[in-house]
Every structure is written in structure tokens, then in C-alpha cells.
ZAMARGU-4260 file (C-alpha; in steps of 0.2 Angstrom, whole numbers, plus 5000, padded with zeros to 4 digits):
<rodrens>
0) 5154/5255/4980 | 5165/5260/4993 | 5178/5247/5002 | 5170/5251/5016 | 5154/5246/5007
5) 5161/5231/5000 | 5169/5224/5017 | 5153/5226/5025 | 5143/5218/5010 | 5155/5205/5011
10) 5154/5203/5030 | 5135/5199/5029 | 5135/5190/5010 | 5145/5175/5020 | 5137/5177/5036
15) 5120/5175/5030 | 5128/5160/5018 | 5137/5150/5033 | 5122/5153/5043 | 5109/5143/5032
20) 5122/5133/5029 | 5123/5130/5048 | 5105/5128/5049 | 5102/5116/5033 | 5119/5103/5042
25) 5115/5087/5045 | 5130/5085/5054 | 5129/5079/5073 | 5141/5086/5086 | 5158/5079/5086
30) 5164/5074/5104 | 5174/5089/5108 | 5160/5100/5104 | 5149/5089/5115 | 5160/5093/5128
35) 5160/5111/5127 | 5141/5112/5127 | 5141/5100/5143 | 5153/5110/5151 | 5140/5126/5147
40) 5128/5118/5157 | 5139/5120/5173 | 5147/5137/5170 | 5162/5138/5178 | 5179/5150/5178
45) 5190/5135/5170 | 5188/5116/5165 | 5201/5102/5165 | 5208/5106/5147 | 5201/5122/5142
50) 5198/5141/5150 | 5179/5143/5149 | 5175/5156/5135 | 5169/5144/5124 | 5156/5135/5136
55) 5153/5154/5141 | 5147/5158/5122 | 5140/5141/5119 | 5128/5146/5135 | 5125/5163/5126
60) 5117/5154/5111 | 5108/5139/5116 | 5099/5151/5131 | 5091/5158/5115 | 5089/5147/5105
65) 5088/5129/5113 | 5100/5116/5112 | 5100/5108/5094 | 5117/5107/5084 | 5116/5123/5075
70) 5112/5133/5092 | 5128/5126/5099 | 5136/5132/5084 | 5129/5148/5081 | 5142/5160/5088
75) 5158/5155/5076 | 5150/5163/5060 | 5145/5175/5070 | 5161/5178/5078 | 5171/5178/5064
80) 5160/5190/5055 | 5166/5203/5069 | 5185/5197/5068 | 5182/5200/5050 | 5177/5218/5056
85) 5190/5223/5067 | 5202/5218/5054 | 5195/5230/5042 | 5198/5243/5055 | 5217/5240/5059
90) 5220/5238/5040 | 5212/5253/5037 | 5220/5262/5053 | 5236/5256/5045 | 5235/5261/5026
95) 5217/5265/5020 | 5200/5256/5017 | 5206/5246/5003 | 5218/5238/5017 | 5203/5237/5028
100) 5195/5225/5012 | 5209/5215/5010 | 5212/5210/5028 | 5195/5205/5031 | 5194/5197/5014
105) 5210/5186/5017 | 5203/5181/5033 | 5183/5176/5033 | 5188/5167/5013 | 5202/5157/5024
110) 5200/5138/5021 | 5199/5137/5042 | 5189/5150/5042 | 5176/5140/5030 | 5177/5124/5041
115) 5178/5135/5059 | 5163/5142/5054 | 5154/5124/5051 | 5160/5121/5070 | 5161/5128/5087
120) 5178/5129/5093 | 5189/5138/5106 | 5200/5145/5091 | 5184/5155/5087 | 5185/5166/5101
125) 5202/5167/5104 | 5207/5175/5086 | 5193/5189/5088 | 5200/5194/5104 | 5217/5191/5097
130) 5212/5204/5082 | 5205/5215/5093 | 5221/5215/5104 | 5232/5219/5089 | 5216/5233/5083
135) 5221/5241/5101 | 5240/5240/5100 | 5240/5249/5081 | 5230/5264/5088 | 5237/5266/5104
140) 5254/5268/5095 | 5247/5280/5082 | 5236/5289/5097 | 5240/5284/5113 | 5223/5285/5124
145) 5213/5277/5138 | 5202/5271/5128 | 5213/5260/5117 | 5222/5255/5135 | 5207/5247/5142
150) 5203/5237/5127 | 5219/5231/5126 | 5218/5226/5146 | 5202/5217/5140 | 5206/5209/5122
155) 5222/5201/5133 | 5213/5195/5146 | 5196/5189/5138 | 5208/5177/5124 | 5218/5172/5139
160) 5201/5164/5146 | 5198/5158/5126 | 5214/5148/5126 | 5230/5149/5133 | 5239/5150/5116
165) 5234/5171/5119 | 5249/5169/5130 | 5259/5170/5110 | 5256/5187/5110 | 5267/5191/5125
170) 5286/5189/5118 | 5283/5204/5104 | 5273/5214/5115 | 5284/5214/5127 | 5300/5217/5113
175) 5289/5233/5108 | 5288/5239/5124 | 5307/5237/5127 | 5313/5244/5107 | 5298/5253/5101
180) 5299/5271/5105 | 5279/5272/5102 | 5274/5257/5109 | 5285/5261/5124 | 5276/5279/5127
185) 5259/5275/5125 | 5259/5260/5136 | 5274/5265/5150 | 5261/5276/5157 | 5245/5276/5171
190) 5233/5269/5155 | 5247/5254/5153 | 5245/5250/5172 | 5227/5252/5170 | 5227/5239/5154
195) 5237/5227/5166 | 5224/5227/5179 | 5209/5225/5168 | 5219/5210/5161 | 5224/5202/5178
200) 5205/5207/5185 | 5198/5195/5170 | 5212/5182/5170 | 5214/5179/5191 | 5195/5168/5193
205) 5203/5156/5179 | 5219/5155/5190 | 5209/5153/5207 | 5203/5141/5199 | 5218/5132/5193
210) 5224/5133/5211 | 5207/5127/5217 | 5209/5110/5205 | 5228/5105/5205 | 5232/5116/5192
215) 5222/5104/5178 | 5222/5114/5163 | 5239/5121/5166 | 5245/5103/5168 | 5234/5098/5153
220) 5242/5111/5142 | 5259/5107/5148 | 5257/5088/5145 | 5249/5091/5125 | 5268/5096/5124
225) 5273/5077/5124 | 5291/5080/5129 | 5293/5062/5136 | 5296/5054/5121 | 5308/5055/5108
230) 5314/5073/5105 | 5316/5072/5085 | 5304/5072/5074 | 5309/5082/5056 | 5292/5072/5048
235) 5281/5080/5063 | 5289/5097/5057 | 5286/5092/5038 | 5269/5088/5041 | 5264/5103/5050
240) 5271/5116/5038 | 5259/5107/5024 | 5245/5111/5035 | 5248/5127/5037 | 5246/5130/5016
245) 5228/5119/5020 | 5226/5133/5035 | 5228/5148/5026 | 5227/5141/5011 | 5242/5139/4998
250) 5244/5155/4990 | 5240/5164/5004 | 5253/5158/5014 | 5267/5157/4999 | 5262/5180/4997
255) 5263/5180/5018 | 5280/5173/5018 | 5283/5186/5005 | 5275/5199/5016 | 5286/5195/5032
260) 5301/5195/5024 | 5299/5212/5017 | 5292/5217/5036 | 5307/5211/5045 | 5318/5222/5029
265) 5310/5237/5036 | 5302/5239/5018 | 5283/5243/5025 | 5280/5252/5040 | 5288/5249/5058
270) 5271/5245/5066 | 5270/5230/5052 | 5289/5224/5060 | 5280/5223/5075 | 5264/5213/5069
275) 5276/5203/5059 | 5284/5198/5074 | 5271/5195/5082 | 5266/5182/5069 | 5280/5172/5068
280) 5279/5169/5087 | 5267/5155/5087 | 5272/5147/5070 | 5291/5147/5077 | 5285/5139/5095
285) 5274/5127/5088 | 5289/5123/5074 | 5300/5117/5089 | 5284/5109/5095 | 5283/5098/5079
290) 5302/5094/5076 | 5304/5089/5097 | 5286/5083/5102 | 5273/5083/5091 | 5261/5097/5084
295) 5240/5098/5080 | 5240/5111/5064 | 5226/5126/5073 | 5239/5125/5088 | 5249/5141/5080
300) 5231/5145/5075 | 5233/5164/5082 | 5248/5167/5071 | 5232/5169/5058 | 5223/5182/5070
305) 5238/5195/5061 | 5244/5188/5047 | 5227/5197/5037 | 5233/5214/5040 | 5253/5212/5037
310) 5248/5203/5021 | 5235/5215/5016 | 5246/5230/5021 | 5261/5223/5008 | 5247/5220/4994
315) 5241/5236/4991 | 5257/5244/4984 | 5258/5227/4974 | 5247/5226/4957 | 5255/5206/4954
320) 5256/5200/4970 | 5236/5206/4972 | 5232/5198/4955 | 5239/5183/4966 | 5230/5183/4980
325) 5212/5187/4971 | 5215/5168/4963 | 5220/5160/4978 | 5202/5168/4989 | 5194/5162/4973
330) 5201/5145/4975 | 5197/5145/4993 | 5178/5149/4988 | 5175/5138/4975 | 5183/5125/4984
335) 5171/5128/4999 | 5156/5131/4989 | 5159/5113/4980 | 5163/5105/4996 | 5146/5114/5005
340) 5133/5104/4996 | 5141/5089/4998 | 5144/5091/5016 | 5125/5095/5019 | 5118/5082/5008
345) 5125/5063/5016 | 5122/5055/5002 | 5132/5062/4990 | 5147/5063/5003 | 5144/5044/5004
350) 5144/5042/4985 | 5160/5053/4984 | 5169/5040/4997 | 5170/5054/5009 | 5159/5048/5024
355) 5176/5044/5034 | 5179/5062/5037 | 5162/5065/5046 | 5161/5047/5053 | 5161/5053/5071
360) 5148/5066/5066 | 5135/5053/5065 | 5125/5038/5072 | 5124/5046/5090 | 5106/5043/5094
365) 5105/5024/5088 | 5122/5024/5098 | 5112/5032/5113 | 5099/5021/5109 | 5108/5005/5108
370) 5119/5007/5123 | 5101/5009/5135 | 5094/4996/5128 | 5110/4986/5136 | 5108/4994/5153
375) 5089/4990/5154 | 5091/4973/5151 | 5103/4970/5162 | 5114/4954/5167 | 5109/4939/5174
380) 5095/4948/5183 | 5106/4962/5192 | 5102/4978/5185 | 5118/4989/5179 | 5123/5002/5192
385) 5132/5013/5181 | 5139/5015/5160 | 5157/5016/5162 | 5165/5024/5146 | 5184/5021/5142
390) 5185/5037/5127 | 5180/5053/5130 | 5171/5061/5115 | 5161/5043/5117 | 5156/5049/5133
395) 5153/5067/5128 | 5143/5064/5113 | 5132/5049/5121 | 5126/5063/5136 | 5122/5077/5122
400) 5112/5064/5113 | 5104/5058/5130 | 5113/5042/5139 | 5114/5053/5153 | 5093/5054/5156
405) 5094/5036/5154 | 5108/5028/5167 | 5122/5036/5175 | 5138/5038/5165 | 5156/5035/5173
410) 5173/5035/5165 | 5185/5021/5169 | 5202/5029/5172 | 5218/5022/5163 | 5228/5027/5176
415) 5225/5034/5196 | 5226/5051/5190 | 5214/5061/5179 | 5220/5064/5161 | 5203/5075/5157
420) 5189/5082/5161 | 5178/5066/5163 | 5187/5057/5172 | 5191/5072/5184 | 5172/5076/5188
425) 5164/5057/5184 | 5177/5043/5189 | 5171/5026/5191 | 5174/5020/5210 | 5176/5006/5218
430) 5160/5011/5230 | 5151/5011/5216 | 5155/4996/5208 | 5155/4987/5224 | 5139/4973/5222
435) 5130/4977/5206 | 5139/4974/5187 | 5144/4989/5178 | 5141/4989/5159 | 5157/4993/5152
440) 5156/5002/5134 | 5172/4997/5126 | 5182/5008/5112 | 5199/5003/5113 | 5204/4988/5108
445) 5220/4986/5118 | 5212/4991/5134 | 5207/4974/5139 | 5220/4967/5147 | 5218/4983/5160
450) 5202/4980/5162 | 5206/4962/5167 | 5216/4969/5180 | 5205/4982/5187 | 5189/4969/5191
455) 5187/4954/5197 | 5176/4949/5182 | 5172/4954/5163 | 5159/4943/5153 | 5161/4950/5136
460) 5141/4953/5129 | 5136/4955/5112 | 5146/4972/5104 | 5137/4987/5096 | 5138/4991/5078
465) 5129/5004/5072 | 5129/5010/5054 | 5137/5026/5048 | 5136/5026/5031 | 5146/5024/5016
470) 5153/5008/5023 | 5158/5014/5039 | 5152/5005/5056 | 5154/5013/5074 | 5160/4997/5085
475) 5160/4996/5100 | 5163/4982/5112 | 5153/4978/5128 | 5156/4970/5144 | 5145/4966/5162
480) 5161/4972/5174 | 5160/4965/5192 | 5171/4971/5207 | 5180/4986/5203 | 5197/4989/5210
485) 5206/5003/5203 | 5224/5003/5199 | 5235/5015/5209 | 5246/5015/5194 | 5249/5033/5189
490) 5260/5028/5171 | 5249/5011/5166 | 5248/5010/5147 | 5259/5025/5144
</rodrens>
């Protein structure tokens, strides 16, 4: 067989694999995926924390399909099935086929790969857009054409509207134009002003819409970075390179460091300087991140979009080092094939002690459940106006799950201003609250003494625990919350 052959058998062995999978998970819809998939209901051009690509494809989906877990998941195998594709084509534009195989292998058999395909998430789009940037900007400096301009013009500015962490790929980009002779003459040219409109076209309704709303995922993005507090923090930094080998997987990322090294020595070919540079952009920026701030381990997530093709580019002139890398993908997959049953069948994650890690991936409809019955009865013969929420993916999954047919959901606000999307587009208000109790569903432990100050009175009722399995309980606490008077207190709490 071909390595074409073997790419695409491979391609549609673990789609069709992830995809049952998919189908066969017993797993409900974490909070953040909740959100998303509310967010497709009122498509939009921007949210408070996120552009709107992923609502966009979690629409696409559930149109089809209807609105069951698996339907909101269904695009990321799908999607990186075709960023497993366009990696194939730029190895193979670089060196040969065999490149091709290695990039898309080291890629779909990636441990994040495994688990973002179990998930719908932003990074899913972002990275094939990513790919498909880099796909454009290798055969436009081989071949400069029109062709390749505009799918540049649209790779950028459809993973700018996936995340703003598309924004990494500008500092090396921009270098090439400036130093690479290639780079320099396909793009400083009518097709490279064309690339730039079609990107600015694609990006500007997500900026209207900025403007339109205080700037809120700008803001959002800006205050992720935590630069308030302390500005050292070497553990941080520690911590996020060791997620990094659980990212792209230990011996994968041990042969990269290998294969950046000899890039940046001019030892492979100049394009791969380029790509190299172009991954170590968003693991250097998210490293100052971690050792000044703080740093989540998928934030330099699109570093991963390249590192495939510069690793796979270094192995094919290197017997030992591929010997390597074929154990390390056939660690990956054993380890995700062991992990895969035991993910779909609960009790076995229960007997393995393992039900902590999908905790918040179950007990939403006796939560759903539980929290109505509260509203109906009512307190002291008032009926509840409203649920208020104090956490987010509390509110998020409770509507998927169906609270939102049964009472109307608010958010209590911390503070005076909006720190998400929740609070932004369903605050509690004093109007509302005015004359009828609100039942307040309670997470965090140490927001009560806020909650003291914001009304006039609390009567704790009976809390909710609902039984997750394998010893874990969801708790939360419940309160009948008279006269409302929100705090003008923009820094309360922080």
C-alpha cells in the first residue's frame, strides 16, 4: 500500500473508531460544552469569551442531527480527520508521501487529539484552520499563486473567528515576509493584498461586534492573562511544560525538541526554519504566561497545528529517531484504546476509582430535576420568580438539560460588571427580584456572606445532593433570596 493509501486508511480507520465511540458515550456535556451549544441557538458574530466558530459548527451538526450529546460533538472527529488531511498534503509538498503519513499519523494518534475528539471544543477548529494556513504558506513559497493567497486570506481569518490564539501565527509570518526572500515575493504582491482583504472581510463582523459590546471577548482574553497578581511563578511554568509531554505525548515532544533544534541549525530545509519558528511562538508566549501569570496546558494548543510536519519532515532521513517515534504513537494508542472502554462503560471507571475525572460529566437531569421541584414548591406560599445561578457551567448545563423550560434562569453577579457570558445576557435584577423570592442555587461555599449583603433576606432550605457515582455527590446549596440589591462593587471578592 501506498503512503497515500495508508494516510487515508488511517484517516477513516479512526474516524469510524472515534465516531462509535462518540455514539456508544455515556458521558453528558460538560458545562463549557453546554455553553457552546446554547450559544448555537442564537448565532451571533462573537460571544463574551469566545469568537463564534464553534457555536457556528455546533449549529451545523445538531441541524442535522438533533440536539443529543454526540450531535453536539460530532464535528471534532470529523474535523480532525481533515486536519489530519491537510497535514498529509504539506508533509508531502515538503518532502514526499511518506512525510505526508508521518505528519498525519503524529497528529490524529496525539494524546489531545484522542480526548478532543471525545469533546467539542474551540481548539478543534482553530488547529485545522491553523493547518490549513501553514498548507497555503508552504505552496505559496514553492509556487506563488492566487489560489494559494486566498486560502491563506481565509485559513487566517476563519481561525481568527475559532480563537484568538490564531493571532500566534502573526510574529513569524510576519518575520518571513520581512527575511524570506520566498515568502517575501509570493506575498508582496496584488494576491497578498487580496489574502489581507479576504482576511479582514471574515474577521471585521467579530470586531463590530466587539465594539457593539464593550469589547467583551477582547476584555475576557485580556483578563485570562491574570497580570494582577503576583508576577513569579517558576511552579506555573514547571507545571505547564509537563503538560505539554501529556499534550503531544512524551516521546513525541522529547524527538520535536530534537527536530527544532536541528531547524533553527539550518540542517533541514529553510521553509521548516520558518515552521519552526512558527511553533515556538505560542509555547514561548504562553511559557512567559505560566512563569508571570498563570497558564491552562491547550492555551499554546496551535503550536501542535505545525509541530506534525517539522517533526515528520526531520524523521524521514532518521532510521533511529523513526524507530522512536513508532513506539511512542503506539503508546499513545494503546493507552487510548484501554482508556476507551473504560471511559464508555461507568462502571468500570467507578471500580478503577476514576469517576472524579468525569464527575462534572454526570447527574445533570436529576440535577435539572431536582432544582424544579424546588421552584414549584415554592416558599411560604410565594411562588419563585426566577433560579438565580452563582457558577456558570452550573448554569449552562442545567439549560441544556432543560431548567430553562421549566423556570427562568438568572445569574447573580459577583461584582457590577459581567465576568462572562451569563452574566452579560441574563443578570439577575433588582426589578426582578423586587416582591417575589428567588431561589438561589448555591456552589460556592464562600459566597455567602455576598449574598448576605446583596438581599435583604436568605433562608437557607434544604441542599441538593445528587449522586454521581463512585462516591462522588454533586452539592449544592439552596436558598429563598428576598430583595435584591445589587452591589455596585466592581472588585468585591477579588
Amino acid at each position: 500500500m501506498t503512503y497515500r493509501g495508508k494516510t487515508l486508511a488511517l484517516i477513516a480507520g479512526l474516524l469510524v473508531l472515534r465516531l462509535i465511540a462518540l455514539r456508544l458515550s455515556p458521558n453528558q456535556l460538560h458545562g463549557d460544552e453546554a455553553q457552546y451549544w446554547v450559544w448555537a441557538q442564537e448565532l451571533d458574530f462573537g460571544y463574551f469569551s469566545k469568537p463564534p466558530m464553534v457555536a457556528w459548527v455546533i449549529a451545523s451538526t445538531t441541524a442535522i442531527f438533533g440536539d443529543t450529546e454526540w450531535a453536539v460533538r460530532l464535528a471534532s472527529p470529523i474535523i480532525h480527520s481533515l486536519t489530519a488531511w491537510i497535514l498529509f498534503l504539506t508533509g508531502r509538498t515538503l518532502v514526499d508521501d511518506r512525510a505526508g503519513f508521518w505528519a498525519a499519523a503524529i497528529y490524529l494518534l496525539m494524546p489531545a487529539v484522542w480526548l478532543s475528539s471525545m469533546i467539542i471544543s474551540t481548539d478543534v477548529a482553530l488547529l485545522f484552520f491553523w493547518a490549513l494556513g501553514v498548507n497555503a504558506w508552504v505552496n505559496l513559497r514553492i509556487k506563488p499563486s492566487w489560489g494559494r493567497a486566498v486560502q491563506l486570506g481565509i485559513a487566517l481569518g476563519l481561525g481568527f473567528m475559532s480563537k484568538y490564539a490564531m493571532m500566534f501565527f502573526g510574529p513569524a509570518f510576519a518575520l518571513a515576509i520581512m527575511f524570506d526572500p520566498a515568502t517575501r515575493k509570493a506575498l508582496l504582491h496584488w494576491r497578498g493584498l487580496a489574502g489581507l482583504l479576504i482576511m479582514a472581510a471574515i474577521i471585521t463582523p467579530n470586531i463590530l461586534w466587539n465594539i457593539d459590546h464593550d469589547f467583551a471577548t477582547v476584555s475576557h482574553t485580556a483578563e485570562n492573562a491574570n497580570l494582577k497578581q503576583d508576577m513569579f511563578h517558576p511552579m506555573e511554568l514547571i507545571t505547564f511544560w509537563i503538560d505539554q509531554f501529556g499534550v503531544f505525548g512524551p516521546i513525541s515532544l522529547a524527538l520535536l525538541l530534537g527536530a527544532l533544534a536541528a531547524a533553527f541549525k539550518r540542517q533541514i530545509s529553510p521553509m521548516v526554519f520558518w515552521l519552526a519558528a512558527l511553533c515556538i511562538t505560542p509555547l514561548i508566549a504562553i511559557s512567559i504566561e505560566a512563569l508571570i501569570s498563570r497558564a491552562n496546558a491547550n492555551w499554546a494548543v496551535t503550536a501542535y497545528g505545525v509541530a506534525p510536519v517539522i517533526l515528520a519532515v526531520w524523521l524521514v532521513g532518521r532510521a533511529r529517531a523513526r524507530a522512536w517515534m513508532k513506539w511512542g504513537l503506539i503508546g499513545h494508542t494503546a493507552l487510548a484504546l484501554i482508556l476507551l472502554p473504560i471511559v464508555l462503560m461507568p462502571a468500570w471507571t467507578d471500580a478503577l476509582g476514576l469517576a472524579n475525572s468525569v464527575k462534572r460529566l454526570r447527574g445533570w437531569p436529576e440535577t435539572v430535576n431536582a432544582i424544579a421541584a424546588r421552584y414549584e414548591a415554592g416558599h411560604n406560599g410565594q411562588s419563585f420568580q426566577s433560579i438565580a445561578m452563582d457558577n456558570r457551567l452550573v448554569f449552562y448545563d442545567t439549560e441544556y438539560y432543560g431548567l430553562r423550560d421549566m423556570a427562568p434562569l438568572t445569574f447573580w453577579r459577583l461584582t457590577s460588571e459581567a465576568k462572562h457570558h451569563a452574566e452579560m445576557t441574563h443578570p439577575l435584577t433588582a426589578s426582578a427580584a423586587k416582591d417575589a423570592p428567588v431561589l438561589l442555587i448555591n456552589h460556592y461555599e464562600n459566597y455567602v456572606s455576598f449574598f448576605e449583603q446583596d438581599f435583604a433576606k436568605l433562608e437557607a432550605l434544604e441542599a441538593i445532593k445528587i449522586d454521581l457515582g463512585g462516591g462522588k455527590t454533586r452539592h449544592l446549596n439552596v436558598w429563598a433570596a428576598y430583595g435584591y440589591t445589587p452591589t455596585t462593587d466592581p472588585y468585591r471578592g477579588q
